[in-house]
C-alpha positions as CSV (number, residue, x, y, z in Angstrom):
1,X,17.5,33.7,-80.1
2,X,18.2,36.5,-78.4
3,X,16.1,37.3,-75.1
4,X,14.4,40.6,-74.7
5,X,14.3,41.7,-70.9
6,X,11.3,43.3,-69.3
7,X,10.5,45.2,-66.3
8,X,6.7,45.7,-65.4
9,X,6.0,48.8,-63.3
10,X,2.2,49.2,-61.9
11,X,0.6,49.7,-58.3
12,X,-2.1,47.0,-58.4
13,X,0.0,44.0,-57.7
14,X,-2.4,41.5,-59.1
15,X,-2.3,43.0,-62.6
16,X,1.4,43.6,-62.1
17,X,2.3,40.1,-61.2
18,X,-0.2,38.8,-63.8
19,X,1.1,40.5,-66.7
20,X,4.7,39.7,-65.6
21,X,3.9,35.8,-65.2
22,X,1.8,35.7,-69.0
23,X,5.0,37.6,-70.5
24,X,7.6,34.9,-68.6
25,X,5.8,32.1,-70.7
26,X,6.9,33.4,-73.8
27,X,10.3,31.8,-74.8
28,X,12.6,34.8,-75.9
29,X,10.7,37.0,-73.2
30,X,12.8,37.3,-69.4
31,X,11.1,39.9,-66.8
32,X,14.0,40.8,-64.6
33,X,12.1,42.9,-62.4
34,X,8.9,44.5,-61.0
35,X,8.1,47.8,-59.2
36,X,5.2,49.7,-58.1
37,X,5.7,53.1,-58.4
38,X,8.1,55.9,-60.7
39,X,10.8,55.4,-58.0
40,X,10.7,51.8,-58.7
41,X,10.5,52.4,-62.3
42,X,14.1,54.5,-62.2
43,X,16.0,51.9,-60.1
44,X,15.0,48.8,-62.2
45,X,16.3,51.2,-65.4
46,X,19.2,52.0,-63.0
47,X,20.4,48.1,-62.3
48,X,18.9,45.9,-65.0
49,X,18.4,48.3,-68.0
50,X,15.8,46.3,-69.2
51,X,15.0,45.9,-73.2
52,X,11.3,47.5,-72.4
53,X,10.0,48.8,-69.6
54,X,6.4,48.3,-68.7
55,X,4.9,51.5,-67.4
56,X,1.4,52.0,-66.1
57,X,0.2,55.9,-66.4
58,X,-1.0,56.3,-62.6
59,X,0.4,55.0,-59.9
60,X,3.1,56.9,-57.3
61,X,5.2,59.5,-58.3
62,X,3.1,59.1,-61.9
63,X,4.5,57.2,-65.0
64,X,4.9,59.9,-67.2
65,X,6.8,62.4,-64.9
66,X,9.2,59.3,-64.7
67,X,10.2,59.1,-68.6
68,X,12.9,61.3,-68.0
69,X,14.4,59.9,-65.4
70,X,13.9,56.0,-66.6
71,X,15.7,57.5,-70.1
72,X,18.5,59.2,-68.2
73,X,19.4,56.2,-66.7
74,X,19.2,53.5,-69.2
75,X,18.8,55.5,-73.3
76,X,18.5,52.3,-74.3
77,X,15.6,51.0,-72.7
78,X,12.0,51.5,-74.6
79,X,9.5,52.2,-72.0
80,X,5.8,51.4,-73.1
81,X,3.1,53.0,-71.6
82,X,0.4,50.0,-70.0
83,X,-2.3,51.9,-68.7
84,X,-6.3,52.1,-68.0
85,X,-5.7,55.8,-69.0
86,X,-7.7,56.4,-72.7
87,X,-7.1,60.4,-72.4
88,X,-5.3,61.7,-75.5
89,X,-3.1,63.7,-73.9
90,X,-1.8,61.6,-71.9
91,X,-0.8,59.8,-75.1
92,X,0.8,62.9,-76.4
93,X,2.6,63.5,-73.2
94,X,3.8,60.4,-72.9
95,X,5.2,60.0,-76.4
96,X,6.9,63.7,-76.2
97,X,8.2,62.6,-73.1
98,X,10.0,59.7,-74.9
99,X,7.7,57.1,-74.7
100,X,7.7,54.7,-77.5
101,X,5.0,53.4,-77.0
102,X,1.3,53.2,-75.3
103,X,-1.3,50.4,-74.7
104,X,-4.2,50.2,-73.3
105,X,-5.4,47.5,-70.8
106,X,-7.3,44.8,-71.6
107,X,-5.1,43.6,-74.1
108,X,-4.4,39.9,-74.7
109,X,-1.2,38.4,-74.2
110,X,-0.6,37.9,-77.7
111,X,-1.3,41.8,-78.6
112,X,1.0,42.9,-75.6
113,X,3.8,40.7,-77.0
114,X,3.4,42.6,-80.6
115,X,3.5,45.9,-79.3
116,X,7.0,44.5,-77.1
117,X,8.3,43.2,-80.7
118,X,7.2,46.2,-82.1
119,X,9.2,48.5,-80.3
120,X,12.2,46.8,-79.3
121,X,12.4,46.6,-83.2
122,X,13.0,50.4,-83.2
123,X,9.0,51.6,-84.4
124,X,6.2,53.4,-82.1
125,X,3.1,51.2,-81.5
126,X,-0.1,52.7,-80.3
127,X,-3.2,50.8,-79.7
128,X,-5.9,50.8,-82.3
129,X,-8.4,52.1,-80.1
130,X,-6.2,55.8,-78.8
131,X,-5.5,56.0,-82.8
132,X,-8.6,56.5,-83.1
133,X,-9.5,59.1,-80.3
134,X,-6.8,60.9,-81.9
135,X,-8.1,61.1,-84.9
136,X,-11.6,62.2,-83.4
137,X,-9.6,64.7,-81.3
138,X,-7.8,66.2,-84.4
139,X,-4.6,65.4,-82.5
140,X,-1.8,65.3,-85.2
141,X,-0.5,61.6,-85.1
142,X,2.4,61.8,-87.5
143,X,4.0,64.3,-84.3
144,X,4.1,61.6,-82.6
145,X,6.8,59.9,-84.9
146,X,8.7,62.8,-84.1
147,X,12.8,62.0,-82.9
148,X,14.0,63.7,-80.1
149,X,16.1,66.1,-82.1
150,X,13.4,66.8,-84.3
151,X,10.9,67.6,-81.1
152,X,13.6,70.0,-79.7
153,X,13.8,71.7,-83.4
154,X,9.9,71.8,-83.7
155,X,9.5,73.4,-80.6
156,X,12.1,76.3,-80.9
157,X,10.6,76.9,-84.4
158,X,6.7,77.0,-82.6
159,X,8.9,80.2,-80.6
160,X,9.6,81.8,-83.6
161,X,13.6,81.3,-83.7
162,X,15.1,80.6,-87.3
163,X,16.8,78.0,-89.3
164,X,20.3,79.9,-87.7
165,X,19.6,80.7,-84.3
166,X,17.6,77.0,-83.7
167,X,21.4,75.8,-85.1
168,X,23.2,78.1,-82.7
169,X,21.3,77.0,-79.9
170,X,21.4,73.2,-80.5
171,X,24.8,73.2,-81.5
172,X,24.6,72.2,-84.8
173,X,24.8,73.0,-89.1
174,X,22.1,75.3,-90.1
175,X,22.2,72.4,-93.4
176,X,21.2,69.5,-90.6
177,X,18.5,71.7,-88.8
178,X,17.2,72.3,-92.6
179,X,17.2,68.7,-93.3
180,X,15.3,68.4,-90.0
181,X,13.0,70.6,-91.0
182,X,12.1,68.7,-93.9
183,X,11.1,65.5,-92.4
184,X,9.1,67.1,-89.6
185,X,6.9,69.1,-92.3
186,X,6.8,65.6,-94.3
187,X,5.5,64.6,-90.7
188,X,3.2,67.1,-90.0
189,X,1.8,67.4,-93.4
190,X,2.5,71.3,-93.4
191,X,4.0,73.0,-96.1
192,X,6.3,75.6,-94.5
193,X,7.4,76.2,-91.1
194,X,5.1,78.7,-90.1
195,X,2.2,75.7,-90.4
196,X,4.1,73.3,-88.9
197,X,4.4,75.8,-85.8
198,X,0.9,76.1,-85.7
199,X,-0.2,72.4,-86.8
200,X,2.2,71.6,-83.4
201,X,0.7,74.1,-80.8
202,X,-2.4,72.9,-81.5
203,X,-1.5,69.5,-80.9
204,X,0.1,70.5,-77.8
């Protein structure tokens, strides 16, 4: 079996150390580090590259400003938001940002490990309870399944640039941005781009 490292980022130490000490009694689970703040955060990615990365929404130098910089670092590693924070938009920030996913605290143990499993395995996982707000909010969800590539396409289309300039200025086949282009309206659930740009800014 093969073990899935973890590094658990949050300011209250208590929590921090508790979470970290529940996760270390599961067998394929190791937690190779902890931090305390978004500095923290980018040097664990930086020496242990952990599997997932444990990352609490406010604490120093704030969670989400550090995606980038935990991602630059270590690609690889799948940072999930573990937060108090129910706001939707720090949901949508945080998944845009690269996220892949975002729980809520208060979660059990077992729930925690799931959403671990669930992303390591590739997928987004969202708690039940933001799902919902989201849906109250009339945030699109299906944007947040969005790739990377497909964000950065979605965007220059929401600024009006076409199929061959969006291709141009990601350096790529006006055929692959077209074929992006059909998944994200799939996504969306817009029928043409001109939806799709709207459906997104008013997610945004």
């Amino acid at each position: 079996m093969t073990a899935i490292t973890i590094a658990t980022v949050d300011d209250h130490p208590l929590f921090r150390e508790g979470v970290s000490r529940s996760l270390s009694e599961i067998d394929d689970f190791v937690v190779v580090g902890e931090g305390a703040s978004a500095h923290d955060a980018t040097k664990l990615a930086a020496s242990h590259r952990p599997d997932v990365l444990l990352l609490d929404v406010y604490m120093p130098g704030g969670g989400i400003d550090a995606i980038s910089g935990i991602l630059a670092r270590s690609p690889q590693t799948r940072i999930l938001m573990l937060t108090a924070s129910e706001e939707v938009e720090s949901l949508v920030w945080a998944l845009r940002r690269g996220a892949a996913g975002y729980v809520v605290k208060g979660i059990g143990s077992r729930g925690l490990a799931e959403a671990i499993r669930t992303v390591v395995g590739g997928s987004r996982f969202i708690s039940p309870s933001m799902r919902a707000k989201v849906i109250e909010k009339s945030v699109f969800v299906d944007r947040t399944s969005l790739t990377r590539r497909e964000l950065e396409v979605i965007e220059l289309v929401a600024e009006g640039l076409s199929n061959k300039h969006i291709a141009r200025h990601l350096d790529l086949q006006e055929k692959t941005i077209k074929h992006h282009m059909t998944v994200i309206l799939s996504k969306l659930g817009a029928t043409n781009r001109t939806e799709a740009a709207i459906r997104w800014r008013q997610g945004a």
